[in-house]
Every structure is written in C-alpha cells, then in structure tokens.
ROSE-4610 file (N, C-alpha, C; in Angstrom, 1 decimal, always signed):
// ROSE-4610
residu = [X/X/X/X/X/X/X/X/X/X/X/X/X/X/X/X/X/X/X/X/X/X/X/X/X/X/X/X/X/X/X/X/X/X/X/X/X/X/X/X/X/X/X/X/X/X/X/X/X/X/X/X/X/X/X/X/X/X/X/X/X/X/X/X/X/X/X/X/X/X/X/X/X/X/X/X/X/X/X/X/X/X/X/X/X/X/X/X/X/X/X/X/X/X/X/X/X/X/X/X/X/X/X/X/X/X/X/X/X/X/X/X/X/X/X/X/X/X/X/X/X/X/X/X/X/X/X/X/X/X/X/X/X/X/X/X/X/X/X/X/X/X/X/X/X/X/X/X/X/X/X/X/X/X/X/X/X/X/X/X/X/X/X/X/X/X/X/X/X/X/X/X/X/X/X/X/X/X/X/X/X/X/X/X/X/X/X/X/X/X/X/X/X/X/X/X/X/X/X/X/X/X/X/X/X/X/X/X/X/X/X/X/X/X/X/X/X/X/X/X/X/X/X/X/X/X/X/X/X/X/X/X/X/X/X/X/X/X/X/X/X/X/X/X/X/X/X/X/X/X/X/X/X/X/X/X/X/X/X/X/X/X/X/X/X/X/X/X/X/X/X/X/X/X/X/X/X/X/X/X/X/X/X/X/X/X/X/X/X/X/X/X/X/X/X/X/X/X/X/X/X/X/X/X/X/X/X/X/X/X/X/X/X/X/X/X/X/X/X/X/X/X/X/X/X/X/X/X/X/X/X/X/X/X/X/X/X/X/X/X/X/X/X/X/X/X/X/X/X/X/X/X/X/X/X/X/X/X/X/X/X/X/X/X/X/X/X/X/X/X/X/X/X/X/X/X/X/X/X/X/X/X/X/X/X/X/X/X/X/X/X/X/X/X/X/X/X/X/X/X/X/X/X/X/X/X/X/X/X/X/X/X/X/X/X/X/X/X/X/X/X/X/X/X/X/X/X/X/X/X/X/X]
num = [1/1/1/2/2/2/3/3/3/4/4/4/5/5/5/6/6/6/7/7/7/8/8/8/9/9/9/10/10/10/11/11/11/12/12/12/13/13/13/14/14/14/15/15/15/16/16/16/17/17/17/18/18/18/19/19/19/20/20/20/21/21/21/22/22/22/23/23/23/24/24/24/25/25/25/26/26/26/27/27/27/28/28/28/29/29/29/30/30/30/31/31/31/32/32/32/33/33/33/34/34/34/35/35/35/36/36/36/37/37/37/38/38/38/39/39/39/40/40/40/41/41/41/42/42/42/43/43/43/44/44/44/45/45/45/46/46/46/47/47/47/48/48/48/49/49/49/50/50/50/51/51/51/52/52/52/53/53/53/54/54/54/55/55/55/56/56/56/57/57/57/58/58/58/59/59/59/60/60/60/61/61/61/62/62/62/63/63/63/64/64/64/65/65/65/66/66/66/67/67/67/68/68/68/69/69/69/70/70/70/71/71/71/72/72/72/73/73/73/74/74/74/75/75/75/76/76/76/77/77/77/78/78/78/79/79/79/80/80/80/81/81/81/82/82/82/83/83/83/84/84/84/85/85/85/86/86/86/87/87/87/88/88/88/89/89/89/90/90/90/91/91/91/92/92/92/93/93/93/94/94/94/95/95/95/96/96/96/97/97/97/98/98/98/99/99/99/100/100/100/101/101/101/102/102/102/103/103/103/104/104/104/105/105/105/106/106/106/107/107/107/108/108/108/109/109/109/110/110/110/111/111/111/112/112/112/113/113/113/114/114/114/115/115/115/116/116/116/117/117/117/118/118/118/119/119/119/120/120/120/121/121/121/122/122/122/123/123/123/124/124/124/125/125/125/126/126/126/127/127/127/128/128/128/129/129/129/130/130/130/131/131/131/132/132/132/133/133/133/134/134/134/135/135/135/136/136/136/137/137/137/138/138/138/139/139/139/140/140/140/141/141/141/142/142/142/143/143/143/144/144/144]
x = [-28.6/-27.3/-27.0/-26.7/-26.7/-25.2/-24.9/-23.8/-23.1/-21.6/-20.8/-19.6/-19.4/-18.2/-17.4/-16.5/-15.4/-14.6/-14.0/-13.1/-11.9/-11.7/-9.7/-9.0/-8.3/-7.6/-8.8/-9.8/-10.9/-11.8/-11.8/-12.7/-13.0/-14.5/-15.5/-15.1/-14.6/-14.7/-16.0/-16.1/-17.1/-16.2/-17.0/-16.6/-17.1/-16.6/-17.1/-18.0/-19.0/-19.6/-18.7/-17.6/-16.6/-15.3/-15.4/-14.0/-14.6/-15.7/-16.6/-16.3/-16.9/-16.7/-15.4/-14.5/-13.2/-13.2/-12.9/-12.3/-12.7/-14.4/-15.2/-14.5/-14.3/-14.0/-12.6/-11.6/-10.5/-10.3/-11.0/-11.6/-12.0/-13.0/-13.6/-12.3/-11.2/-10.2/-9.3/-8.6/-8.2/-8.7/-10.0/-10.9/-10.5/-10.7/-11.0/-9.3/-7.9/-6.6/-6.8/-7.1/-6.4/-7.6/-8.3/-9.3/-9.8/-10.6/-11.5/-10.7/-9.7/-8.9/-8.2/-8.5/-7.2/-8.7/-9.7/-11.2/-11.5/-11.6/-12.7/-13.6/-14.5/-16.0/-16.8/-18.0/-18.9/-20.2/-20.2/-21.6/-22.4/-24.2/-25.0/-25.9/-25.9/-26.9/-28.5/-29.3/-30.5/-31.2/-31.6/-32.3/-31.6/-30.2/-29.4/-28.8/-29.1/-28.6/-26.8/-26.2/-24.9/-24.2/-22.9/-22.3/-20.6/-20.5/-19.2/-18.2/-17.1/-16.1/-15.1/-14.9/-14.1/-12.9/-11.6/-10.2/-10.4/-9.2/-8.6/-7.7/-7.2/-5.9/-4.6/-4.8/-3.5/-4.0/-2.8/-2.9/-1.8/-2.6/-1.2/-0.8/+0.9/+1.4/+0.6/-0.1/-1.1/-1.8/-2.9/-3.6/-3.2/-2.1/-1.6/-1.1/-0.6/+0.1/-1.2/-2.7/-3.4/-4.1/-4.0/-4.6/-3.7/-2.3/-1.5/-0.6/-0.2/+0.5/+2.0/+2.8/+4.1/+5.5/+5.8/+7.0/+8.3/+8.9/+10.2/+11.4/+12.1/+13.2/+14.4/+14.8/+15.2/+16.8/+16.9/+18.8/+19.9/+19.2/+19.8/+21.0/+22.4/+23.7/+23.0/+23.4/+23.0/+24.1/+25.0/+26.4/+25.8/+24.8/+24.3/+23.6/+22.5/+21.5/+21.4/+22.8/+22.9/+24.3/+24.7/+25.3/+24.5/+23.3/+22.3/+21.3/+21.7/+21.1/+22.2/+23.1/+24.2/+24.2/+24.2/+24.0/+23.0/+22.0/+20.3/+20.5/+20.9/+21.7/+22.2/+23.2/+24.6/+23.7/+22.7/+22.3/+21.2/+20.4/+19.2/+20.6/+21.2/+22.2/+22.4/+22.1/+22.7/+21.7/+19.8/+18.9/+18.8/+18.3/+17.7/+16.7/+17.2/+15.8/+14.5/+14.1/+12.5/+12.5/+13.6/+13.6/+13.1/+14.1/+14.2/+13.0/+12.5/+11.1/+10.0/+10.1/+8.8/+8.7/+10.3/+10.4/+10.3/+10.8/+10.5/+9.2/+8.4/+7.1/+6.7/+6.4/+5.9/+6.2/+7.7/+8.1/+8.6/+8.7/+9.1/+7.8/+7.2/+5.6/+4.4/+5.0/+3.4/+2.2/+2.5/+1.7/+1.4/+0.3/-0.2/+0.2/+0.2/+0.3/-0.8/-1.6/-2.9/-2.8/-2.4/-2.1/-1.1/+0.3/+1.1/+1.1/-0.1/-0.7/-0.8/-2.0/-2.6/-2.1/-0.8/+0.3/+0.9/+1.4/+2.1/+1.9/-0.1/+0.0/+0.0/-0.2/+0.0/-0.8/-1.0/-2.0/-1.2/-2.1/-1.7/-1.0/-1.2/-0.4/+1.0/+0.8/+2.3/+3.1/+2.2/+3.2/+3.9/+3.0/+3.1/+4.5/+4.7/+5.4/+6.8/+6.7/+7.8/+8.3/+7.5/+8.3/+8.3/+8.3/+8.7/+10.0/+10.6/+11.4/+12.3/+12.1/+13.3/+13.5/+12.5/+13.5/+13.8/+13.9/+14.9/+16.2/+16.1/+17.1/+18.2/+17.1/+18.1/+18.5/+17.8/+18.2/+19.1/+19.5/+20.8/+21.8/+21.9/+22.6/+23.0/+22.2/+22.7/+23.4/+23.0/+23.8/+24.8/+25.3/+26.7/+27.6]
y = [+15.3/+14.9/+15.9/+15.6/+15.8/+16.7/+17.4/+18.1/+17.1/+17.1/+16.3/+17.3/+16.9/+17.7/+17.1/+17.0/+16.6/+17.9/+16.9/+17.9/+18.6/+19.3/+19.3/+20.8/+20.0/+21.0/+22.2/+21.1/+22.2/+23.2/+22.9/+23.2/+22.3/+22.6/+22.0/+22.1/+21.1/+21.3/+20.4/+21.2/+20.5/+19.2/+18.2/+17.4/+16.9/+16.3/+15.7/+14.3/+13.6/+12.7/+11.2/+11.2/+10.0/+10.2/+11.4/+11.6/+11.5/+11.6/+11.5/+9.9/+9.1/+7.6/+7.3/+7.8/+7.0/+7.0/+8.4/+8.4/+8.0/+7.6/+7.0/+5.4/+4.8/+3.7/+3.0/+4.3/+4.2/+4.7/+5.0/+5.2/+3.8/+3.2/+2.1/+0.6/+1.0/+0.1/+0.3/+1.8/+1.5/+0.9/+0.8/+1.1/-0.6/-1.1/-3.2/-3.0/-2.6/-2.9/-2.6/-1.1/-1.0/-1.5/-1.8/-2.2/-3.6/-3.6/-4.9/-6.3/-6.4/-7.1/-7.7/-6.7/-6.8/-7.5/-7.0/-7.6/-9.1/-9.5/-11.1/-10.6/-11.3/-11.2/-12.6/-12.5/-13.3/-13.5/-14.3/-15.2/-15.7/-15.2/-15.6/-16.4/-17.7/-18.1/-18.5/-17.4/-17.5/-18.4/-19.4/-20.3/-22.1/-21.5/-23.5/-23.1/-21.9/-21.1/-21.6/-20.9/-21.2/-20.0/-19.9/-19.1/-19.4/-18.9/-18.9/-17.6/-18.5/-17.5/-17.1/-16.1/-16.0/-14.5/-15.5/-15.2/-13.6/-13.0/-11.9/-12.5/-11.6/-11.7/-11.7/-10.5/-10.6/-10.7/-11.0/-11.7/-10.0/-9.9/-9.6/-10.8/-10.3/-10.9/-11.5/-10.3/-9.9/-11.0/-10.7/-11.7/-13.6/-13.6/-15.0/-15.7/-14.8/-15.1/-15.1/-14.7/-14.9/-15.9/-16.5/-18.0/-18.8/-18.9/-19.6/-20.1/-19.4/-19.5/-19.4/-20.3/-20.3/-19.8/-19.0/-18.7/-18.8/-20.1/-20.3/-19.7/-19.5/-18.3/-18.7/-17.8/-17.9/-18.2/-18.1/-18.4/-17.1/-16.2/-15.0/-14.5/-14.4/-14.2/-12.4/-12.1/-10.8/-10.0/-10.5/-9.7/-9.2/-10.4/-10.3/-9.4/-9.2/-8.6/-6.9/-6.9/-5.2/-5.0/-5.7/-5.7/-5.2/-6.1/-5.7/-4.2/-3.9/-2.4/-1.5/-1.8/-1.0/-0.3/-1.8/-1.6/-0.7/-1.1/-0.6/+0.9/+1.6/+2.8/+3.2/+2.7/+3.2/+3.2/+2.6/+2.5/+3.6/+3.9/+5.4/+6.4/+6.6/+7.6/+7.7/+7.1/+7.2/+7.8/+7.5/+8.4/+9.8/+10.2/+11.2/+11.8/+13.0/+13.6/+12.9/+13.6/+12.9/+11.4/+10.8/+9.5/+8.7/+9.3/+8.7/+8.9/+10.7/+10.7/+9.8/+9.2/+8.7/+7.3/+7.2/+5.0/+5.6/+6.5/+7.2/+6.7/+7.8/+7.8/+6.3/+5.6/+4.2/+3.5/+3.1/+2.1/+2.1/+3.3/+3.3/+4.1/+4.7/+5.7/+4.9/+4.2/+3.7/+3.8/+4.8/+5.2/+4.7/+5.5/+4.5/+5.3/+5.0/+5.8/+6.6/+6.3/+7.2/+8.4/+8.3/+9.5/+10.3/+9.7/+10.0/+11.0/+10.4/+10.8/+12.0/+12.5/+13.1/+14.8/+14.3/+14.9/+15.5/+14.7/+15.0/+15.7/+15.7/+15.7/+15.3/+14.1/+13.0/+12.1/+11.1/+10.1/+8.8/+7.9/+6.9/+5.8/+5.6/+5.1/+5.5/+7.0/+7.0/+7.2/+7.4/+7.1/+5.6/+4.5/+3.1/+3.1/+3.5/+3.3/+4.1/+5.4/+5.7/+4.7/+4.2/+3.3/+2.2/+1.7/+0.5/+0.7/+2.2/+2.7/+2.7/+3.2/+2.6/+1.9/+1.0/-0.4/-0.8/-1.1/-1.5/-0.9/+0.4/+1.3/+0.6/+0.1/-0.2/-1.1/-1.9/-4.1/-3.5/-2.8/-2.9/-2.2/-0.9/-0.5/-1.5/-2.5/-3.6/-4.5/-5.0/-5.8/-6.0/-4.6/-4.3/-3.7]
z = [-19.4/-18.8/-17.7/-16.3/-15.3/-15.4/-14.5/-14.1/-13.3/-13.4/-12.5/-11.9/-10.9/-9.9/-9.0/-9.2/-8.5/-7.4/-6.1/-5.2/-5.6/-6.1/-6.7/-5.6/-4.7/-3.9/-3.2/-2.8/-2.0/-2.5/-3.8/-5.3/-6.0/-6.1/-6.9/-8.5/-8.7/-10.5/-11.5/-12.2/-13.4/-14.2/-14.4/-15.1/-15.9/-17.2/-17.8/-17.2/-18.1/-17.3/-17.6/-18.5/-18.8/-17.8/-17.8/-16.5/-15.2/-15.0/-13.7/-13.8/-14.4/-14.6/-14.2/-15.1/-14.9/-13.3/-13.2/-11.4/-10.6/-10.6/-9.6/-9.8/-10.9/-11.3/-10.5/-10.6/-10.3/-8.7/-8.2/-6.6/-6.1/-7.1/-6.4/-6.2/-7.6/-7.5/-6.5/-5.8/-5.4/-3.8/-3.2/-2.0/-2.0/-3.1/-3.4/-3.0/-3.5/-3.2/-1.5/-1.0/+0.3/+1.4/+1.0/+1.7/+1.5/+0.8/+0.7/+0.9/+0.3/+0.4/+1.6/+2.1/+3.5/+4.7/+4.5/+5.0/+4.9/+6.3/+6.3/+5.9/+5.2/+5.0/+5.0/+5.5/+5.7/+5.2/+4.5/+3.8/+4.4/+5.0/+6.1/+5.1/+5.0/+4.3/+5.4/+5.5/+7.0/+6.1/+5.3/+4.8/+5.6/+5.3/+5.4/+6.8/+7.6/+8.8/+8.6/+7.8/+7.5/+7.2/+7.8/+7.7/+7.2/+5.7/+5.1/+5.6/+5.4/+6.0/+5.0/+4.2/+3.3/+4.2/+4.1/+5.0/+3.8/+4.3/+3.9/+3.0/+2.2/+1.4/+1.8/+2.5/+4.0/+5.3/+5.7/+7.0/+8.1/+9.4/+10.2/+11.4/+11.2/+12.4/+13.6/+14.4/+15.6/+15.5/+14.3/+14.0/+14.1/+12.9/+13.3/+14.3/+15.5/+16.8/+17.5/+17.5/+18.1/+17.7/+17.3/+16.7/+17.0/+17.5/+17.9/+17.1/+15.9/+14.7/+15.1/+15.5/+15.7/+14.7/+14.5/+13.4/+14.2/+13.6/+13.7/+13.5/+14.6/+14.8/+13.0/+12.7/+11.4/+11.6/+13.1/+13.3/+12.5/+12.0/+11.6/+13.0/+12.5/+13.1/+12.9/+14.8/+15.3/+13.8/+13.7/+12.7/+11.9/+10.7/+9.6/+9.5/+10.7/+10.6/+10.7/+11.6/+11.7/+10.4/+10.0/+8.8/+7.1/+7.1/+6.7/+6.5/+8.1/+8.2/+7.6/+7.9/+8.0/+5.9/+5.2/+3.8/+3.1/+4.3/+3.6/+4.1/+4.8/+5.1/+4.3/+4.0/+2.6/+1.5/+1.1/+0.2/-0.1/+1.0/+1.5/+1.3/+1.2/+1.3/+0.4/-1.3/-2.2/-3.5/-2.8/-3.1/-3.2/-3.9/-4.1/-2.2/-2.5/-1.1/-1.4/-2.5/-3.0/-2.8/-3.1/-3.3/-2.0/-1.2/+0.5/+1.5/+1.3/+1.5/+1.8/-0.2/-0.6/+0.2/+0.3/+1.1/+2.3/+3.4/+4.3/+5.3/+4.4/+4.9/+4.3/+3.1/+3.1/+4.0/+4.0/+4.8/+6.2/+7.3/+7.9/+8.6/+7.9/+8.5/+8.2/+7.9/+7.5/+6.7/+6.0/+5.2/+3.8/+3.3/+2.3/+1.2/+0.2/-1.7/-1.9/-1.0/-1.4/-0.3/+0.4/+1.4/+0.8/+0.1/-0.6/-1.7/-2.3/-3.8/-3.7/-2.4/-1.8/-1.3/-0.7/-0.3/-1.6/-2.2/-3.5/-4.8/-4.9/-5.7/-6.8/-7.1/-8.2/-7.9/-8.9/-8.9/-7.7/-7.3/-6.5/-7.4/-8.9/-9.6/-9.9/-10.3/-10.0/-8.9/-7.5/-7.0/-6.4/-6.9/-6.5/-7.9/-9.3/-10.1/-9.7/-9.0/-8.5/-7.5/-6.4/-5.3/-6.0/-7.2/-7.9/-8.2/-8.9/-9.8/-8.5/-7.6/-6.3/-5.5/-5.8/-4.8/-6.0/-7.3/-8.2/-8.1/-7.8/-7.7/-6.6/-5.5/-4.0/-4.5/-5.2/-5.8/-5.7/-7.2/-8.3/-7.0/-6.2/-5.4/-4.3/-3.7/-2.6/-3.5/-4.7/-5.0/-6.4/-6.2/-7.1/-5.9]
C-alpha cells in the first residue's frame, strides 16, 4: 500500500488510502457540477464521418443572443423594479456580516462555492448549504 498525500493549507499531509478516495471522488464531482456540465461536447464518429453534438446544461445569455435567440421584453413597470431593489436591500440589511459576504461575493462577484470554500475554509458543501440557509432566510424576510 502506497503512501497518499494531500495539500492542506500549503502542507503535505499523509492520508489514509479511503480518505485519499473519498476526496479525489468528491473533487471529481464537484469538476462534473462546475465544469463539465456547463461544456458542449462532441461525439467524432471517424468510421460513419459523423459528428454528435451534445448542448451544455446551461446556456449563457451571450451565447443565446448570438444564435439569434430573441427574449421578449417582460413589460416590468421601471417602479416595480427599483421597488424590488429597494426590498432586496432592506432585506441584505437584516443579515448577518457573514451572511451578506457569503451572497456578496456569489451573487454579485461572481464567484464560485469552491473559491469560497477555499477562502473560508470549509467544504464547498457547506458552503452551498449555508447559501441555501439564506435565501430561505431572504424568502421568508421578502415575504412577511
């Protein structure tokens, strides 16, 4: 049985060879969520000279406007809309620091959970279960 080692904060740690597993495992799932997923990929069949196209899971805007995908204006009253902001404000205001941070940087930086994790300190599952734990928080805050 081989020696196994993992990175931890810029140190090499020894591992077990089932915790070696797990993590590689749980590395490889999260690579299929932020990655693979979001990937076209293509099927070269060089025998039937054929080429399948299997779409992405998501789509961007960019993308669909460059195909000529037209989205119909929604008729949203300018009132509503900064009315809207105005709530979703009152409502960031009623978080926690940590709280606001964490939607912060996701939703307004762009960043991923795994960058997050990273940052934080914590696994990328919890921090996907913490940003669950507060947009339920906003639900119930927007609409009481």
């Amino acid at each position: 049985m081989s020696k196994k080692y993992i990175m931890k904060n810029g140190i090499s740690v020894e591992v077990s060879d089932e915790i070696y597993k797990i993590l590689k495992e749980s590395d490889r799932k999260i690579k299929y969520v932020e990655h693979d997923l979001k990937e076209t990929r293509y099927i070269i069949d060089r025998k039937k000279e054929t080429v399948k196209e299997i779409p992405s899971r998501e789509d961007s805007l960019d993308r669909l406007t460059a195909l000529g995908v037209d989205f119909a204006d929604s008729g949203m009253d300018f009132r509503e809309s900064v009315t809207d902001k105005i709530m979703l404000e009152q409502a960031l205001e009623k978080l926690s620091d940590e709280e606001r941070y964490l939607i912060a940087q996701l939703f307004y930086f762009d960043r991923t959970e795994r960058e997050l994790a990273t940052e934080l300190h914590q696994t990328q599952q919890n921090i996907n279960k913490i940003k669950q734990r507060i947009l339920c928080k906003l639900y119930e805050i927007l609409n009481n």
